[in-house]
C-alpha positions as a Markdown table, in Angstrom:
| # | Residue | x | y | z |
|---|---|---|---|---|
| 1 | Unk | 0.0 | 0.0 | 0.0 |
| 2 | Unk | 1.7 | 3.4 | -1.2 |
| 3 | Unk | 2.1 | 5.4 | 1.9 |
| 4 | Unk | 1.4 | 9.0 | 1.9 |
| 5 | Unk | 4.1 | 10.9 | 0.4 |
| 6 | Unk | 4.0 | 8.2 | -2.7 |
| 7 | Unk | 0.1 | 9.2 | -2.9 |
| 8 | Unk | 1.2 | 13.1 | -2.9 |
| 9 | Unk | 4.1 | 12.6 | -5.4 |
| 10 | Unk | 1.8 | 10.3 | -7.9 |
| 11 | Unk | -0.5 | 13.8 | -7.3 |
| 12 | Unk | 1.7 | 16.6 | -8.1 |
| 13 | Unk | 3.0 | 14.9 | -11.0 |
| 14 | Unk | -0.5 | 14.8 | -12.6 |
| 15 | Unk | -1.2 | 18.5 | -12.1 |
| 16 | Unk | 0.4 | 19.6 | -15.1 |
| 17 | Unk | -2.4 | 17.1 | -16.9 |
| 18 | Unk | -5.6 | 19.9 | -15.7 |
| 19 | Unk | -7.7 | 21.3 | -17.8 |
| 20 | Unk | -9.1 | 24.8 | -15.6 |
| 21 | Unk | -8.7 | 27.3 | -17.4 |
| 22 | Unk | -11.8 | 29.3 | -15.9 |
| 23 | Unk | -11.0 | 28.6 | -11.9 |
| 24 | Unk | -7.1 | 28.1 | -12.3 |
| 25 | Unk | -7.8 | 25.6 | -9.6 |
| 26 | Unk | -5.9 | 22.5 | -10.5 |
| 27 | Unk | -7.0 | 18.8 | -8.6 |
| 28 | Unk | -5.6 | 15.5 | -8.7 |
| 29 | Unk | -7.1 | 12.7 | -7.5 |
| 30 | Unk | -5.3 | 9.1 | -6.8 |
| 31 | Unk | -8.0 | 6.5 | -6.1 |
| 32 | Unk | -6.5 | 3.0 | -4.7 |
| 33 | Unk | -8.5 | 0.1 | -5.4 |
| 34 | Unk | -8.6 | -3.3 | -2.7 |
| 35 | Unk | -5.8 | -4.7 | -4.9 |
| 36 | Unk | -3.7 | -1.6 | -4.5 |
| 37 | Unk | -4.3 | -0.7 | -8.0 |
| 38 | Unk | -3.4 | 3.0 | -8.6 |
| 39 | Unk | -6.1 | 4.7 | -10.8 |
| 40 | Unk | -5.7 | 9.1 | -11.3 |
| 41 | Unk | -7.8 | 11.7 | -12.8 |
| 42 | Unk | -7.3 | 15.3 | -13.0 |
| 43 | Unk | -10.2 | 18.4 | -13.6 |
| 44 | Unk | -11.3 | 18.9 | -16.5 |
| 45 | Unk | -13.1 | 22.1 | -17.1 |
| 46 | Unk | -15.8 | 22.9 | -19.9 |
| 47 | Unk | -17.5 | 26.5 | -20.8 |
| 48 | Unk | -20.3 | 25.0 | -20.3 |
| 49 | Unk | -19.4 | 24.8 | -16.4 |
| 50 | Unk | -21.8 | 21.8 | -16.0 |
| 51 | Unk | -20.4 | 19.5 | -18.3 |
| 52 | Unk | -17.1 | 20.2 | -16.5 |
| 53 | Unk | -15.5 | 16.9 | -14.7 |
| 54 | Unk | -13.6 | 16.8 | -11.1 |
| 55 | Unk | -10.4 | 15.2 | -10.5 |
| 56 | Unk | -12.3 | 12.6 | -7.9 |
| 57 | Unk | -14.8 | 11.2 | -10.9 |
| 58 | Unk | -12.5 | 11.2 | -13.6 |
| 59 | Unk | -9.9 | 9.0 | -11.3 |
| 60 | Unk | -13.2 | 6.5 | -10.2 |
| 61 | Unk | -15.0 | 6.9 | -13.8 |
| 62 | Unk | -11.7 | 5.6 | -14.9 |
| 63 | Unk | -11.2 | 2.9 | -12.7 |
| 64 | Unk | -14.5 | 1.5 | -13.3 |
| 65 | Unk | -13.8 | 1.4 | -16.7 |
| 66 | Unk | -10.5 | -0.9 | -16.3 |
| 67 | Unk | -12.8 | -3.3 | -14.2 |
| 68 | Unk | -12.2 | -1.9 | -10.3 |
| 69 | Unk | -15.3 | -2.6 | -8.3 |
| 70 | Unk | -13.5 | -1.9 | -4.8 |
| 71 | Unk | -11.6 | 0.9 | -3.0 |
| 72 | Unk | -9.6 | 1.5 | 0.0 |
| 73 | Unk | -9.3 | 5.0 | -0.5 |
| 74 | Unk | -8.9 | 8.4 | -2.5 |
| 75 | Unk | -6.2 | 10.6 | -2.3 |
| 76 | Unk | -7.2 | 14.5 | -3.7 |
| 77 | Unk | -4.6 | 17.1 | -4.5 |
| 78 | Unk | -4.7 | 20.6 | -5.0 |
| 79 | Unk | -1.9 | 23.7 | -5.0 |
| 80 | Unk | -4.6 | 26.1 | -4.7 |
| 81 | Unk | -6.6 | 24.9 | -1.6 |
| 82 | Unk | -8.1 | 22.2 | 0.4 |
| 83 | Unk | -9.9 | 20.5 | -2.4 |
| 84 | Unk | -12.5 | 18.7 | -0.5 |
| 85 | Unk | -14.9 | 16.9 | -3.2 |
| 86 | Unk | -18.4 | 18.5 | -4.2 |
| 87 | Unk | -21.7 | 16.9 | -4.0 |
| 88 | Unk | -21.5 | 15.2 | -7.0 |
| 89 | Unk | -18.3 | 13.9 | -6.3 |
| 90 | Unk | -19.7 | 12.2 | -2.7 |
| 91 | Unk | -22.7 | 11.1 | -4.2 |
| 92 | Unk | -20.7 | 9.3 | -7.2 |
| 93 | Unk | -18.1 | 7.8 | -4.6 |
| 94 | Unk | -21.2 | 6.9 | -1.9 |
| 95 | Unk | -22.2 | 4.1 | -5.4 |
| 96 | Unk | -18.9 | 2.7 | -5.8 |
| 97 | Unk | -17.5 | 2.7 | -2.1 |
| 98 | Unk | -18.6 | 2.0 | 1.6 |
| 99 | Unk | -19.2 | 4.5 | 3.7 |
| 100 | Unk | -15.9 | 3.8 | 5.5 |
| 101 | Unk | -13.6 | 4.4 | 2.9 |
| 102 | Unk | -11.1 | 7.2 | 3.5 |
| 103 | Unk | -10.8 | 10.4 | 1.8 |
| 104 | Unk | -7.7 | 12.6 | 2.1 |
| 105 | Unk | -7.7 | 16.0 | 1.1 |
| 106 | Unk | -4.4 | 17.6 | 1.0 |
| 107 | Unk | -3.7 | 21.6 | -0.1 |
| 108 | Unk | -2.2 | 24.3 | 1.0 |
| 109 | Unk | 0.2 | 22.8 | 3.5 |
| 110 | Unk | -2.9 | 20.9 | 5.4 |
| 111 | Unk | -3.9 | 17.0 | 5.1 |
| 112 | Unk | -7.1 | 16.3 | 6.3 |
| 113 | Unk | -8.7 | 12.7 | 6.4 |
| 114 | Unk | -12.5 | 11.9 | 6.3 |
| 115 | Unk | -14.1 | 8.7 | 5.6 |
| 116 | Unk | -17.2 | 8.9 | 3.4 |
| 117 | Unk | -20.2 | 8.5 | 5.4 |
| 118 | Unk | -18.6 | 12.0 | 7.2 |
| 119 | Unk | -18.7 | 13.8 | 4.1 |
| 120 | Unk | -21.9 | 12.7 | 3.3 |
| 121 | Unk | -24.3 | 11.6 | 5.9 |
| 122 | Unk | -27.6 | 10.0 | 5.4 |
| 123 | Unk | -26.2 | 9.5 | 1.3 |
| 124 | Unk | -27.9 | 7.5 | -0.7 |
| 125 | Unk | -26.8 | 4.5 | -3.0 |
| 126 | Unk | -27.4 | 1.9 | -5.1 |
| 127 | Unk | -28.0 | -0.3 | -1.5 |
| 128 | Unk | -31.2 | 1.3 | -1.0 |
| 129 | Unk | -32.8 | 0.2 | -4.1 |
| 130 | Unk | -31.8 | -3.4 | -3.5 |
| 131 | Unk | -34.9 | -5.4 | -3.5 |
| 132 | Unk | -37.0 | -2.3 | -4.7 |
| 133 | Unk | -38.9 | -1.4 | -8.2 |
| 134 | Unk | -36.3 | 0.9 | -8.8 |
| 135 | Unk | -39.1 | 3.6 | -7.8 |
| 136 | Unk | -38.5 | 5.9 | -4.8 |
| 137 | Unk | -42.3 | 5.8 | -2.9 |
């Protein structure tokens, strides 16, 4: 299992990789899977702010396309600030990950850890539509 420092290395090196040219607010993301797989993804930012893609989704998106199911945790970068993942980013992690997976946020000279369930309380998942019409009543 990389141990910190390897995590924030892997990080800095993708920064040159963001796309942000409206924030300036580069993110990395390195997202370990059970089998200590390393899988990375940087920001990606669009005009069309919507359509734009955070470090943390890219890096899972990306692993779930090369066939990871499960993660240990997810290592998020940023020169700029504590980039502590948006909404979207818990809600897409709270599919993919238990609620006890660790998150570490590192920027500005701070590294914070959270597990899931912290950052996102009461989420919900694919686990409550288990057994269900796939309608919320």
């Amino acid at each position: 299992m990389p141990n910190l420092n390897e995590l924030k290395r892997r990080a800095d090196e993708l920064l040159k990789f963001c796309h942000c040219p409206y924030s300036n607010f580069r993110v990395a993301a390195v997202l370990e899977d059970s089998r200590g797989g390393l899988h990375t993804g940087v920001n990606v930012e669009n005009a069309s702010y919507g359509l734009t893609m955070c470090a943390e989704r890219a890096a899972l998106f990306s692993a779930v396309a090369s066939g990871a199911r499960d993660f240990r945790r997810i290592f998020i970068h940023s020169p700029h600030g504590l980039p502590l993942p948006c909404g979207a980013c818990r809600q897409v992690l709270a599919e993919f990950c238990d609620d006890s997976m660790e998150i570490i946020v590192d920027g500005n000279g701070q590294t914070q850890r959270y597990i899931l369930s912290e950052l996102l309380p009461h989420g919900f998942s694919s686990r409550e539509l288990e057994g269900s019409d796939g309608f919320l009543h």
